[in-house]
VEXDOPA-808672 format. One record per residue (C-alpha): x, y, z; residue in one letter. Coordinates in steps of 0.05 Angstrom, whole numbers, padded with zeros to 5 digits, always signed. Example, Ala and Ser with C-alpha at 12.3 -4.5 7.8 and 13.67 -1.06 7.14 Angstrom:
VEXDOPA-808672
+00246-00090+00156A +00273-00021+00143S 
This chain:
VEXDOPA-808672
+01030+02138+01157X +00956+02136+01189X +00924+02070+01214X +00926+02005+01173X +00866+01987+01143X +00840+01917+01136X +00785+01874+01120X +00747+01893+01185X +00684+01836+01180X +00716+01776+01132X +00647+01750+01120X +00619+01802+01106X +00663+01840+01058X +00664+01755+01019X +00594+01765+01015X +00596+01834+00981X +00641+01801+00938X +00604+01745+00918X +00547+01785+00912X +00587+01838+00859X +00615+01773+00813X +00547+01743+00813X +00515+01814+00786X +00561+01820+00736X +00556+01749+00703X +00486+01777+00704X +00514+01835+00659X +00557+01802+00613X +00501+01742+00605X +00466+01801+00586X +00510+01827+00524X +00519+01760+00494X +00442+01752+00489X +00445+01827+00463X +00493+01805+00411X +00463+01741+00395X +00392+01781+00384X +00433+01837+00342X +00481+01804+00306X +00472+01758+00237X +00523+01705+00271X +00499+01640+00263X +00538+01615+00311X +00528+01665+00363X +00496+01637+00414X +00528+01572+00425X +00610+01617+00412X +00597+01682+00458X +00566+01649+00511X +00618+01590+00522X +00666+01658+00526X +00615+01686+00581X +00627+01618+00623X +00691+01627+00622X +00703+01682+00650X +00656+01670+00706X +00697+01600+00713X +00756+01657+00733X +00721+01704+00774X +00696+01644+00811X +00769+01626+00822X +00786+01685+00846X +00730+01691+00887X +00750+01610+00924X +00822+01631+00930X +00799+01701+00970X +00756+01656+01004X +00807+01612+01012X +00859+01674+01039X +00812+01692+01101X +00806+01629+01125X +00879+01623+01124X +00885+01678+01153X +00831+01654+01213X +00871+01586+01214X +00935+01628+01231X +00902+01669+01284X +00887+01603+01316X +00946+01567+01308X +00985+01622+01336X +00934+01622+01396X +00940+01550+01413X +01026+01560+01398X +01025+01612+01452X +01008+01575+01509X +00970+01627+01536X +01035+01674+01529X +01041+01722+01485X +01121+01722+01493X +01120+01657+01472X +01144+01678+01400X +01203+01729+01428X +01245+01656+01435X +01264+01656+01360X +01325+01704+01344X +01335+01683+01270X +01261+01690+01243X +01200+01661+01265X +01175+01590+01228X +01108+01609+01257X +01103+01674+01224X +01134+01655+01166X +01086+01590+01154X +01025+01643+01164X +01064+01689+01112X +01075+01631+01063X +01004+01606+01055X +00962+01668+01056X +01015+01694+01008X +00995+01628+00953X +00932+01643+00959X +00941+01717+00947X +00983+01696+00874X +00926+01653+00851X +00872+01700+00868X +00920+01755+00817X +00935+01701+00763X +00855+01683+00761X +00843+01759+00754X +00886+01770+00706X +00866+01702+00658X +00792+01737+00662X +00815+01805+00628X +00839+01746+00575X +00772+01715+00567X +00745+01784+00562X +00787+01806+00512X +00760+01739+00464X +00687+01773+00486X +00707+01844+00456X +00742+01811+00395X +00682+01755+00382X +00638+01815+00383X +00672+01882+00343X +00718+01835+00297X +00690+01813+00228X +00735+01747+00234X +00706+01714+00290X +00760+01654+00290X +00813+01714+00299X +00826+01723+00367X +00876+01764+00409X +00901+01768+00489X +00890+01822+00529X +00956+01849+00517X +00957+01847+00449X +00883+01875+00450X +00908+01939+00492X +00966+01948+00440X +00920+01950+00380X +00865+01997+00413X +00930+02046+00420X +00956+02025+00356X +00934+02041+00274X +00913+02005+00214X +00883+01952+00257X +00807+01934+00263X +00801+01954+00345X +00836+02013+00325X +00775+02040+00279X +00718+02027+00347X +00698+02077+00394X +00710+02021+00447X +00785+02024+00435X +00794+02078+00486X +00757+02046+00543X +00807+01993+00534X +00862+02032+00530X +00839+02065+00597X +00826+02002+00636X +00893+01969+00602X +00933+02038+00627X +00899+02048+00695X +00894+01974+00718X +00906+01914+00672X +00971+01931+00646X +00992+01938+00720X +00954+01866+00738X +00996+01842+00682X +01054+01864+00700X +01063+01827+00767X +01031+01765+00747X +01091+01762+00696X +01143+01777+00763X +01108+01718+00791X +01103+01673+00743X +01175+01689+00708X +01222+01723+00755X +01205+01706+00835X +01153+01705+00891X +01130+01765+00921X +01150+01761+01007X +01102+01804+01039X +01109+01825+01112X +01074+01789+01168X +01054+01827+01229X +01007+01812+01281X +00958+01851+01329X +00962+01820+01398X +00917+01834+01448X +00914+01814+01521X +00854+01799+01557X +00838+01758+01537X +00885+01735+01490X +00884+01730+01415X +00910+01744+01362X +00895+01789+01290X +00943+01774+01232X +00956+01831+01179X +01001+01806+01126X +01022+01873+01104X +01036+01877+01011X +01106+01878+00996X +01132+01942+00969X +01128+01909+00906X +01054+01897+00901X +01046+01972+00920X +01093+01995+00866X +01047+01958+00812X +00979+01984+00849X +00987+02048+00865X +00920+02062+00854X +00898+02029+00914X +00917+02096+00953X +00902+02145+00915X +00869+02212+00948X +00879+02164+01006X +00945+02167+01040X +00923+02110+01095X +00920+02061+01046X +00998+02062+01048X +00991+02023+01104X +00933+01967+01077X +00936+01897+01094X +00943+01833+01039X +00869+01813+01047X +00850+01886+01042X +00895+01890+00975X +00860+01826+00956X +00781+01857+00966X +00811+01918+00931X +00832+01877+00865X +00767+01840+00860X +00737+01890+00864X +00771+01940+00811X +00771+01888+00768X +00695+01878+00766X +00688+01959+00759X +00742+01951+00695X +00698+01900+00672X +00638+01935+00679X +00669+01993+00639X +00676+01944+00578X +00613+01919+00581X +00585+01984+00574X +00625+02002+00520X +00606+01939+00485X +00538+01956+00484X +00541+02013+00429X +00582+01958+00387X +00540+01913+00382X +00473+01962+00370X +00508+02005+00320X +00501+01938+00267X +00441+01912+00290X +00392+01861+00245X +00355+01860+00302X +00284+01873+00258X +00311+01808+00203X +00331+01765+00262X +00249+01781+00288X +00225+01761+00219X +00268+01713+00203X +00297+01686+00268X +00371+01648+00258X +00391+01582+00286X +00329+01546+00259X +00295+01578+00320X +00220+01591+00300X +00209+01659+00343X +00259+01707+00381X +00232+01711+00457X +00215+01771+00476X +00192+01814+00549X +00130+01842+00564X +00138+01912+00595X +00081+01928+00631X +00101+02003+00629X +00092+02016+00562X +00044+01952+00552X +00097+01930+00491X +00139+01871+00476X +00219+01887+00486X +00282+01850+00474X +00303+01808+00527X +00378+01831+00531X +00343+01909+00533X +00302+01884+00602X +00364+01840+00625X +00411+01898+00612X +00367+01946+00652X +00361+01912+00707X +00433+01901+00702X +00450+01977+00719X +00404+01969+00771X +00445+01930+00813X +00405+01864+00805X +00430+01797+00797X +00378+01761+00752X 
């Protein structure tokens, strides 16, 4: 089955991760202000960016409960140290399952569930951003699920948009899968992945890797494809991996957003005649061209540059 692959440096790999969520609030911060400067929406500002917050709100979560999952993880390695009384045999005494193990199991395992569910209420809050935006009734809302099915469906007003089969990709490749176990949580039972532990001697201590249920691999399969060591992945690796798909799903939407909300624009009346009761639209200088630009144009490029602000 090849080696198992984990999260090698915990710090490090959070702070990639915090890094990635904070770049794309940048992005999506960016597409509201692009709608709000293209769109005749009175109320856009104030309505697309309290749906911006909140899905930052649950990429934030998921970010604290990963957070949240290492350190458990560290606390385990400890407490299994300091259990062991300096002897590694110290655990071989229980016949009929370990209490140890299984209290290590048990917590990283709660985390792991709330980091999924907080993943999977964002793809919600992003499907009110995609509606808010392409839908003419902008009290008329829908879930992700029910988003997905009209992007694949007819007769519907996501059906008509080009960004219906972006969603439809993201919903068939990832989300629909995310779904699905979050429902098996939530509705059905919890998920009992495997703890193992690497042990090492001199001197001693101890690395935990929780390895994902058979389960969790049968909804993410993806996680190994074109790489058969992934078979053999541990929880917090599974839990890096899902943050981080679900950024690059969400980063797929945003971009397919962005023709949306262009192909109607009033950006030139909103200039003239600026909405809101606002007396000017702010604009960017861009020194290269020595020319005012829209602010969600220079926010949106610097965006897909990898910046954060």
């Amino acid at each position: 089955m090849g080696q198992t692959i984990d999260v090698e440096n915990r710090n490090e790999d959070f702070r990639a991760i915090h890094d990635l969520i904070e770049r794309l609030e940048f992005g999506i911060r960016a597409v509201c202000v692009m709608y709000d400067e293209h769109s005749n929406d009175k109320q856009s500002h104030d309505n697309i960016f309290r749906h911006k917050e909140n899905i930052y709100y649950r990429l934030s979560s998921a970010r604290i409960s990963y957070r949240a999952l290492l350190r458990e993880i560290g606390e385990g390695e400890r407490w299994l140290l300091e259990s062991s009384k300096g002897n590694a045999r110290e655990f071989d005494k229980f016949v009929m399952g370990n209490p140890f193990f299984d209290r290590i199991e048990r917590d990283v395992s709660g985390h792991f569930d709330n980091l999924v569910f907080q993943l999977a209420s964002a793809f919600d809050y992003m499907a009110h951003v995609i509606c808010y935006i392409c839908q003419r009734n902008k009290s008329k809302t829908l879930y992700w699920m029910k988003l997905a099915r009209s992007a694949r469906g007819e007769g519907n007003e996501i059906a008509q948009l080009a960004i219906k089969d972006v969603v439809d990709q993201v919903d068939k490749s990832f989300v629909g899968r995310l779904y699905d176990y979050r429902s098996r949580l939530s509705h059905h039972e919890r998920d009992k992945h495997r703890f193992e532990a690497l042990v090492a001697l001199s001197p001693l201590h101890f690395r935990v890797t929780i390895k994902p249920s058979q389960v969790s691999f049968n909804h993410f399969k993806s996680i190994y494809e074109g790489d058969e060591n992934c078979k053999q992945c541990t929880l917090a690796y599974m839990s890096s991996w899902l943050i981080r798909t679900s950024i690059a799903k969400l980063d797929l939407l945003l971009d397919a957003l962005v023709p949306e909300i262009v192909k109607n624009s009033v950006v030139r009346q909103n200039i003239d005649v600026p909405k809101g009761g606002k007396s000017f639209v702010v604009m960017m200088y861009d020194k290269n061209t020595n020319s005012a630009q829209l602010t969600s144009r220079h926010m949106w490029h610097r965006y897909k540059q990898g910046h954060t602000n």
